[in-house]
N, C-alpha and C positions, 0 to 999 in steps of 0.2 A: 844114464842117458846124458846127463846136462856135462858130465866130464869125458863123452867119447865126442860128444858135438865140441867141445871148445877144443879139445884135441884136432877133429876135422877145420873146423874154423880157421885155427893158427897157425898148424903145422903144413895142412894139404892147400888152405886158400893164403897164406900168408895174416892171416887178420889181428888183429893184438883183440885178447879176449879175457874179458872178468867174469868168472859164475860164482855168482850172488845166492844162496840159496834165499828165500823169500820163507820166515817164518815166523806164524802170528804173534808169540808174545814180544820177540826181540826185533826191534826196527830199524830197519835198514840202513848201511852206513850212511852218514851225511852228505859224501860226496857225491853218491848217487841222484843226488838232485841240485847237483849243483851248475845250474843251467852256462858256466861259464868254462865246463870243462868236461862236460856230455852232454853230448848232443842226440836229442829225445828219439831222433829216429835213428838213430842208432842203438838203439837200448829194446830187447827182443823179452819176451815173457814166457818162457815156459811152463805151460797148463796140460795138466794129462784128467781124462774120467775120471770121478769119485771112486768108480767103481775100479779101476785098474790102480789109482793111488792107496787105496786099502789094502790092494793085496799083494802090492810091493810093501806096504807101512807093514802089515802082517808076516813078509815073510822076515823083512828086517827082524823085527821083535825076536821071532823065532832061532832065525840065526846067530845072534847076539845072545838068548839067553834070556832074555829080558821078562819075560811069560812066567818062567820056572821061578826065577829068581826075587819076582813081585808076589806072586803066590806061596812061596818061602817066608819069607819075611814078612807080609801083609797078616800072615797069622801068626806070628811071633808078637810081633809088634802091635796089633790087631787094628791095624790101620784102618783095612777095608780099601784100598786106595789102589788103584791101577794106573796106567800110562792110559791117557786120553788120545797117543799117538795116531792111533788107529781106528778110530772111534769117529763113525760115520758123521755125526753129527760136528763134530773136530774137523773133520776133512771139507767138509763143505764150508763152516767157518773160514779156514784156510785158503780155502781157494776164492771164496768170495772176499776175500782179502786184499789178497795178487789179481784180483781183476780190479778192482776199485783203486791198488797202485797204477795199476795199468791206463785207465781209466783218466784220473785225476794229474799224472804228468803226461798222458801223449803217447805214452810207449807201445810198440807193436805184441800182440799176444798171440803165440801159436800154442795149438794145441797139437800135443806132439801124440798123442793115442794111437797107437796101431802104427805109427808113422818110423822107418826105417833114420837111425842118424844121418846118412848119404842124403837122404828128403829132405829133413829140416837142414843140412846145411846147403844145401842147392836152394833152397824157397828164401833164406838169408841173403844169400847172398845177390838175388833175384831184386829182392826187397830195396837191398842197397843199390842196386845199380838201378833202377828204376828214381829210386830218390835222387838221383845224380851223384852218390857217396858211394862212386864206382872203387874197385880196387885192384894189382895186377893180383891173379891166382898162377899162383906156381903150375896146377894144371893147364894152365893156357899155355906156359913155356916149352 
């Protein structure tokens, strides 16, 4: 989702776009708060359900391998130890995270659940021009 929206964003509105993915142990780069060269209401947060983030986190795992391959080796090694990836209690952590970024610099959060790319990028772009950080869209032309 967060890479057919920046695709929609730059290529169909013209927009220059950076996806940040936003993940708990690793903190986000430095620039991103750096108030002298983004500008906060420009800065958009993508949030989806617990419940629909689990079972994309799930099927990722599954696709990759990642399941078999911990279960493989977690009893060779006898770890006992799995990806917290997907792990309900992880996911809410996580996103209570990226709200509290959100939160604590100013930045706009949408919750993208159920919501069509063409959506979120038409409510962006809504957003922007509303704020007065209008921009041409190549679909106007």
């Amino acid at each position: 989702t967060r890479l057919a929206l920046s695709v929609v964003l730059s290529q169909m509105m013209g927009l220059k776009v950076v996806n940040i993915p936003l993940v708990l142990e690793c903190p986000p780069p430095k620039e991103l708060f750096d108030e002298d060269t983004i500008d906060s209401r420009r800065v958009f947060c993508l949030t989806i359900s617990p419940s629909e983030l689990k079972r994309t986190r799930t099927t990722r795992l599954e696709r990759r391998g990642v399941k078999a391959t911990e279960e493989k080796y977690s009893k060779v090694l006898e770890l006992g130890k799995t990806s917290n990836y997907n792990d309900r209690a992880y996911i809410l952590k996580d996103l209570k995270s990226a709200r509290d970024l959100v939160e604590r610099h100013g930045w706009t959060q949408i919750d993208v659940t159920g919501r069509a790319v063409e959506e979120t990028a038409s409510y962006i772009a809504e957003q922007l021009n509303e704020r007065g950080l209008a921009f041409l869209s190549t679909l106007d032309n």
